[in-house]
C-alpha positions as CSV (number, residue, x, y, z in Angstrom):
1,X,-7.3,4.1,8.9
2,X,-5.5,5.8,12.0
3,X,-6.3,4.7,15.2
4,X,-5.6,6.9,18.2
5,X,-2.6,6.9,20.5
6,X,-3.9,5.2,23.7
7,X,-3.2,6.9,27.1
8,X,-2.7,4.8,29.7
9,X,-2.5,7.7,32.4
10,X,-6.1,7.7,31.8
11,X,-6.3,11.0,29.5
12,X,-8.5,11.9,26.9
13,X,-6.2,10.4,23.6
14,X,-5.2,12.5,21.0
15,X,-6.8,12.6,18.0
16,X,-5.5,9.9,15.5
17,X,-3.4,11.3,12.7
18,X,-4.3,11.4,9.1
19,X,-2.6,8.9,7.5
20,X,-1.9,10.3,3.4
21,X,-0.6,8.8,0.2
22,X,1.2,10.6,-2.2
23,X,0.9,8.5,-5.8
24,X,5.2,8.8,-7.2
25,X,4.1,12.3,-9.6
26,X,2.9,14.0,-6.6
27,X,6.2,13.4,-4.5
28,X,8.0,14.4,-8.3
29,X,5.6,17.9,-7.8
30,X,7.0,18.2,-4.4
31,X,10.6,17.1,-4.8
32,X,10.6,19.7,-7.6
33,X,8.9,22.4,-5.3
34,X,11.7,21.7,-2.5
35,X,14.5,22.4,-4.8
36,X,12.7,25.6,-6.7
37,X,9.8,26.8,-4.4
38,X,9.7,29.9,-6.4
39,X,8.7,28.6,-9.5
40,X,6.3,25.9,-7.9
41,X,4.8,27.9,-5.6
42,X,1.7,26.0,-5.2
43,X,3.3,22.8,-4.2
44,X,5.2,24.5,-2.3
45,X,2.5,25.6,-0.1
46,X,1.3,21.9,-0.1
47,X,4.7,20.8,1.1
48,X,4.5,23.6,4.1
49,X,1.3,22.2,5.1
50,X,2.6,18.5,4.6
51,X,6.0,19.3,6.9
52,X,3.8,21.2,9.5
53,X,1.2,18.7,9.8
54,X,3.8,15.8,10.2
55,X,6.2,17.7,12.7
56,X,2.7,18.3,14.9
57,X,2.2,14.6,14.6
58,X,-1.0,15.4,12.7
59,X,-0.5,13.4,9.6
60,X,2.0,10.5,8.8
61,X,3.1,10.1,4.8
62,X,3.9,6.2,4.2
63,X,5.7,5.2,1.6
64,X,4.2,2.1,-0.8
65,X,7.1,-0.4,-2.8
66,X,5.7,1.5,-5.8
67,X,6.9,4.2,-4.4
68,X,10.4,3.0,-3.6
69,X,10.6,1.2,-6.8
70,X,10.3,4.2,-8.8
71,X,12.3,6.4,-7.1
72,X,14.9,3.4,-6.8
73,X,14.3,3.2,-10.5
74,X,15.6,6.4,-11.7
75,X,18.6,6.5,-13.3
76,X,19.9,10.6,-13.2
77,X,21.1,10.1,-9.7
78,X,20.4,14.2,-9.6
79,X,16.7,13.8,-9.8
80,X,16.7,10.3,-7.7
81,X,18.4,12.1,-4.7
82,X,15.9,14.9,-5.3
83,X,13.0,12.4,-4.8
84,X,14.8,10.5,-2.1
85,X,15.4,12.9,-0.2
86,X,12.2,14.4,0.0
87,X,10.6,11.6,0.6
88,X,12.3,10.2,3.2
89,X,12.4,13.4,5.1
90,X,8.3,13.7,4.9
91,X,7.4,9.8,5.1
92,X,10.3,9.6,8.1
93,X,10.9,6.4,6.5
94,X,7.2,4.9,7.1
95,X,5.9,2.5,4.5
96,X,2.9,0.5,4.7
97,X,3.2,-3.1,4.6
98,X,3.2,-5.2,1.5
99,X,0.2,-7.8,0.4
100,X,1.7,-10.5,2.5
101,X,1.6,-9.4,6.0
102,X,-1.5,-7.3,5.1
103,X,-3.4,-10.5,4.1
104,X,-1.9,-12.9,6.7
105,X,-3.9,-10.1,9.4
106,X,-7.0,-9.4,7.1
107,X,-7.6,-13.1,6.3
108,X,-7.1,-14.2,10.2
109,X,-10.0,-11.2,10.7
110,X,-12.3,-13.1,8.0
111,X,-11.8,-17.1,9.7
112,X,-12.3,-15.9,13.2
113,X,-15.4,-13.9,12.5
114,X,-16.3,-16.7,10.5
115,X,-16.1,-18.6,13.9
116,X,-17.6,-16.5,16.1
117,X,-14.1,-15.1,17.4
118,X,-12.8,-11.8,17.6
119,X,-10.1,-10.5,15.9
120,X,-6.5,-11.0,17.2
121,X,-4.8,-7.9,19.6
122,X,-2.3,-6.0,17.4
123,X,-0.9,-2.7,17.7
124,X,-2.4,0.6,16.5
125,X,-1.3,1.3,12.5
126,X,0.3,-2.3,12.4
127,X,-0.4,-1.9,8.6
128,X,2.6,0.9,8.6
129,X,6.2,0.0,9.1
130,X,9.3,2.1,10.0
131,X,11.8,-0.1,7.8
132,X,11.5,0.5,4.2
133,X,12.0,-3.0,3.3
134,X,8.8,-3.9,4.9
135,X,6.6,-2.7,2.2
136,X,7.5,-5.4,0.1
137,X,8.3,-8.4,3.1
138,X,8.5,-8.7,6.7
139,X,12.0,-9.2,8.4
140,X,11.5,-12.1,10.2
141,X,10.1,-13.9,7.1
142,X,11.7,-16.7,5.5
143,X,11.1,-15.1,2.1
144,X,13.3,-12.0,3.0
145,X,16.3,-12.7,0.4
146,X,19.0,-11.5,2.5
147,X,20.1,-11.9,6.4
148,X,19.5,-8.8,8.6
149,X,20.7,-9.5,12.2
150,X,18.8,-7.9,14.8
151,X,21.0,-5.8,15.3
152,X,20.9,-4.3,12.3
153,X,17.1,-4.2,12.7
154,X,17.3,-2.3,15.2
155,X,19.1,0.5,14.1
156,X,17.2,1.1,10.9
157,X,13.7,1.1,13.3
158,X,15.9,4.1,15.2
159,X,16.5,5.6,11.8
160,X,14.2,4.9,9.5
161,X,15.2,7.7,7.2
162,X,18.6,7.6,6.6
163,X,18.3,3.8,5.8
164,X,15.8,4.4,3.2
165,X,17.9,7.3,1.6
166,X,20.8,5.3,1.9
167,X,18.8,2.5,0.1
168,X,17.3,4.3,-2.5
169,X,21.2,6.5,-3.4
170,X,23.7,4.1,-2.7
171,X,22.5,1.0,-3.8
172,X,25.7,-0.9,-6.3
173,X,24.8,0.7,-9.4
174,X,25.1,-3.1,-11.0
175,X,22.4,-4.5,-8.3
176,X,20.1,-1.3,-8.4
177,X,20.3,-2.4,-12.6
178,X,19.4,-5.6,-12.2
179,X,16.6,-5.1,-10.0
180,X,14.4,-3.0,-12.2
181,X,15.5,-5.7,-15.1
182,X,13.7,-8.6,-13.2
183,X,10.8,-6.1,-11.8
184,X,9.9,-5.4,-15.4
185,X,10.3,-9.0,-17.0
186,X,8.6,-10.3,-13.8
187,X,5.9,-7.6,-14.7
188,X,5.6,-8.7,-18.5
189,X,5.0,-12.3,-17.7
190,X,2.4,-11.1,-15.2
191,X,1.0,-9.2,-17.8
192,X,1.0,-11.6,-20.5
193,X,-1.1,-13.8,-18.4
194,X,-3.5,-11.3,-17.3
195,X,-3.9,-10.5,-21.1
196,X,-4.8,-14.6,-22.2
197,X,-7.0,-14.3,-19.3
198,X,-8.7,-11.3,-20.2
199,X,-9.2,-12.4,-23.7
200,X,-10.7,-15.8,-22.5
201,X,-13.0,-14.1,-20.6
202,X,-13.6,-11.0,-22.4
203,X,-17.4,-12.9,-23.5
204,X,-18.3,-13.3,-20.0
205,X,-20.7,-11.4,-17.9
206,X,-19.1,-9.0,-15.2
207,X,-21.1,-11.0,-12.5
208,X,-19.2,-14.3,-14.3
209,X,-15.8,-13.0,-14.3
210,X,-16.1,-11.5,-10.9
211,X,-16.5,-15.5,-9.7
212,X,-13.6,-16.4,-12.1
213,X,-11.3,-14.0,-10.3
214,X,-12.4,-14.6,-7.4
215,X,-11.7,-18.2,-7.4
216,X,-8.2,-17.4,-9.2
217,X,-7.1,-15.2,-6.1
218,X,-7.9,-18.4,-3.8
219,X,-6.0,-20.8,-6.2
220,X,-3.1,-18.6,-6.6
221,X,-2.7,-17.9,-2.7
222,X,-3.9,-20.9,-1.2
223,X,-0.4,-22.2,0.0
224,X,-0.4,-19.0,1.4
225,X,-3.4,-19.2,3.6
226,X,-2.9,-22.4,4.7
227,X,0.0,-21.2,6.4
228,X,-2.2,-18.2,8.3
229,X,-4.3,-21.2,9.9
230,X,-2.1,-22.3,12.7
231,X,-1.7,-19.2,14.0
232,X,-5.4,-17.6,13.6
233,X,-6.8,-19.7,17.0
234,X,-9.5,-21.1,15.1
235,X,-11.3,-24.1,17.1
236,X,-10.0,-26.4,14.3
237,X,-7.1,-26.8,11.8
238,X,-8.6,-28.6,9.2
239,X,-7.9,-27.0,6.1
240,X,-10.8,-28.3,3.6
241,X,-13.5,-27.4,6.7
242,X,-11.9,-23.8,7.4
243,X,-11.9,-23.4,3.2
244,X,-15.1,-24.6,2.7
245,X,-16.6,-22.3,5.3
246,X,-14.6,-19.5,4.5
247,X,-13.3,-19.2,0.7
248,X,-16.0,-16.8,-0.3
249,X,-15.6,-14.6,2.7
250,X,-11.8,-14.1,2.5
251,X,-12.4,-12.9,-0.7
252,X,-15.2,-10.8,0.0
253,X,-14.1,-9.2,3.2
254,X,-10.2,-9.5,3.1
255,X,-9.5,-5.7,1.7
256,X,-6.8,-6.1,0.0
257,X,-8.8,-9.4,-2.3
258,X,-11.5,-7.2,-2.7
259,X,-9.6,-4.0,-3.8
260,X,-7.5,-6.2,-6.3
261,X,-10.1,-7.7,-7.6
262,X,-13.0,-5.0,-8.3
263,X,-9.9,-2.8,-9.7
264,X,-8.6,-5.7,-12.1
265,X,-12.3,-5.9,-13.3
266,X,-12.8,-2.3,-13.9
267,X,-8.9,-2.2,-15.5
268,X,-9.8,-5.0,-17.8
269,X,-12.9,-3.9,-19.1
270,X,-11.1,-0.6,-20.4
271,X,-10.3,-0.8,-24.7
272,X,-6.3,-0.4,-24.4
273,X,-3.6,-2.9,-23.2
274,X,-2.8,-3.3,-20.2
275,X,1.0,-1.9,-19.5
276,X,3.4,-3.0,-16.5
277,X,2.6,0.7,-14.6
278,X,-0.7,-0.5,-14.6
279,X,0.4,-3.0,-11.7
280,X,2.9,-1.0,-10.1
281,X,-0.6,1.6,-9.7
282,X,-2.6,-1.8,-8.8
283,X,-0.1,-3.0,-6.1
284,X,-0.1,0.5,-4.6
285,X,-3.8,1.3,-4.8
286,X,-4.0,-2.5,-2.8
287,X,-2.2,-1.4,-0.2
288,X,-3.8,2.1,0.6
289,X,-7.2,2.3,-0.4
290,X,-8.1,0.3,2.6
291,X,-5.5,2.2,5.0
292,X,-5.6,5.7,4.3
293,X,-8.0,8.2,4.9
294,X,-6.5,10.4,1.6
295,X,-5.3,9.0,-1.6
296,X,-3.8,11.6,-3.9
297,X,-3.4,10.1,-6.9
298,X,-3.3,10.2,-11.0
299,X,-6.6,10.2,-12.9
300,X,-7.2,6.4,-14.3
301,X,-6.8,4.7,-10.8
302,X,-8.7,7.0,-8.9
303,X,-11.3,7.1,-11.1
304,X,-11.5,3.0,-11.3
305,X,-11.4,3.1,-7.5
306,X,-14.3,5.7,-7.0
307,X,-16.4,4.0,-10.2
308,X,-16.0,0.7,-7.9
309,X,-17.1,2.4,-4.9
310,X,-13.7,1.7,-3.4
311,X,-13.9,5.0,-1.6
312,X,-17.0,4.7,-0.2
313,X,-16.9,1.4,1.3
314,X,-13.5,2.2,3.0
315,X,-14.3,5.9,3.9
316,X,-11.6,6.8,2.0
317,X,-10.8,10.7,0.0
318,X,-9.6,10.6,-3.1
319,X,-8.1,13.3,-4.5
320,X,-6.4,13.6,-7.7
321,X,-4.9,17.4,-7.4
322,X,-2.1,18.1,-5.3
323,X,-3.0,21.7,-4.6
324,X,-6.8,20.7,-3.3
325,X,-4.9,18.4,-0.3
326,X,-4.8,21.3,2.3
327,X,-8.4,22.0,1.9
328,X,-9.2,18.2,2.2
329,X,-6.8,17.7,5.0
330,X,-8.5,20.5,7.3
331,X,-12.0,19.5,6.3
332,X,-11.1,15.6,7.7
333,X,-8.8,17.2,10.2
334,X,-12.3,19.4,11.3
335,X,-14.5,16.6,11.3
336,X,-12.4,14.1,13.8
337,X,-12.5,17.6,16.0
């Protein structure tokens, strides 16, 4: 959720802004609404309030990769620069960070409460970025695929919006190709497995396959978390102490575990296959849920999140009509007030 802008002058802060996500068929209602606000007159109105609350520094609009990828993904460059463009101009080029960098801070949080410790100083809304890439990996990880020079960094934090536009329309058509080609055979192998698994377990109690996933998520990522240790301040390093003490709680109480994990459940115990948009939905609804104080998104995901109490244990509205967000955002704007 937003935290509110400190003022070191000693003056009573503003109020923190509402941070929103727009699920990719809302931004394709709004995109249409900017370029014929006569025949979408509704979403129109929704834009007006989304461009005046952002220009009053009221909300902020982040982006998720899901986002980007399906924008990036479309292949009429008309309708792409439609959606690029309005989302860049609304978002401003704010994302919110991908799994990695949101686990490496939730799962310090877990170990040092574990310990006794508080959590680590960070900045207000480190969970957004201004540089699109960021919603998929950081910049100065070693897992970024290409070089950016500080330099460079620089300039897209001064301009976050023209980078991501530039991005998401003048990609090589050749690369932008073979992008979404490995996203969706990635995807299918992903989803094959998920499938064998779901069918292995499909005999198992919910409180039974709960633990299974559970311990999946720790095997899957534990080379990841190992690496979090040495920089969490912990009174120790050793890995088997810190995991034995602590496996069940980073699962429990890392957000972005739990939200992956109680949506997978409720996703798997639905009669239908699951298809690769299912964890394009998943990856996004892991990254906001937790982050956001309104979600507006499709039916099925916001429905799996509110039957899992998602919303209520994060304090988070979801809304699955565009045209109800005004309402919602001055009844959470009135409230903070």
């Amino acid at each position: 959720m937003a935290e509110p802008d400190i003022d070191l002058a000693g003056r009573t802060p503003a109020p923190a802004p509402t941070i929103v996500y727009l699920d990719q068929n809302k931004w394709i209602d709004l995109a249409r609404a900017v370029k014929d606000p006569d025949r979408y007159p509704e979403h129109y109105a929704v834009l007006e309030t989304l461009v005046e609350g952002s220009k009053a520094g009221r909300l902020i609009v982040p982006l998720t990769q899901t986002n980007i990828y399906e924008t990036h993904k479309t292949s009429d460059p008309g309708r792409r620069h439609d959606l690029a463009f309005t989302q860049a101009s609304l978002s401003q080029g704010r994302v919110f960070r991908g799994r990695h960098k949101r686990l490496e801070v939730e799962a310090t949080d877990v170990m040092r409460r574990a310990y006794g410790l508080e959590p680590l100083p960070r900045a207000a809304n480190w969970f957004i970025s201004k540089v699109f890439f960021e919603a998929t990996v950081e910049w100065e990880s070693d897992r970024l695929a290409v070089t950016v020079s500080p330099r460079l960094f620089e300039a897209m934090q001064n301009d976050p919006p023209r980078f991501l536009y530039d991005y998401l329309m003048n990609t090589p058509e050749p690369v932008r190709v073979a992008a979404v080609k490995r996203f969706s055979e990635d995807s299918e192998k992903l989803r094959q497995r998920v499938e064998a698994r779901r069918a292995r377990d499909a005999n198992e109690p919910l409180s039974m396959r709960r633990r299974i996933y559970s311990a999946n998520l720790m095997v899957d990522d534990l080379e990841m978390l190992s690496r979090f240790i040495p920089r969490a301040g912990l009174p120790t390093t050793n890995e088997n102490e810190i995991f034995s003490k602590c496996a069940r709680k980073l699962i429990n109480e890392s957000p972005s575990y739990l939200i992956e994990r109680e949506l997978t459940l409720k996703l798997e115990a639905q009669p239908r296959p699951i298809a690769e948009n299912d964890f394009r939905d998943m990856q996004a609804f892991c990254a906001v849920i937790a982050y956001a104080d309104i979600v507006v998104a499709e039916n099925q995901f916001s429905n799996l999140a509110q039957q899992a109490g998602l919303d209520k244990i994060f304090k988070t509205r979801v809304i699955t009509r565009l045209a109800a967000f005004p309402a919602e955002f001055e009844s959470s704007t009135a409230q903070v007030a």
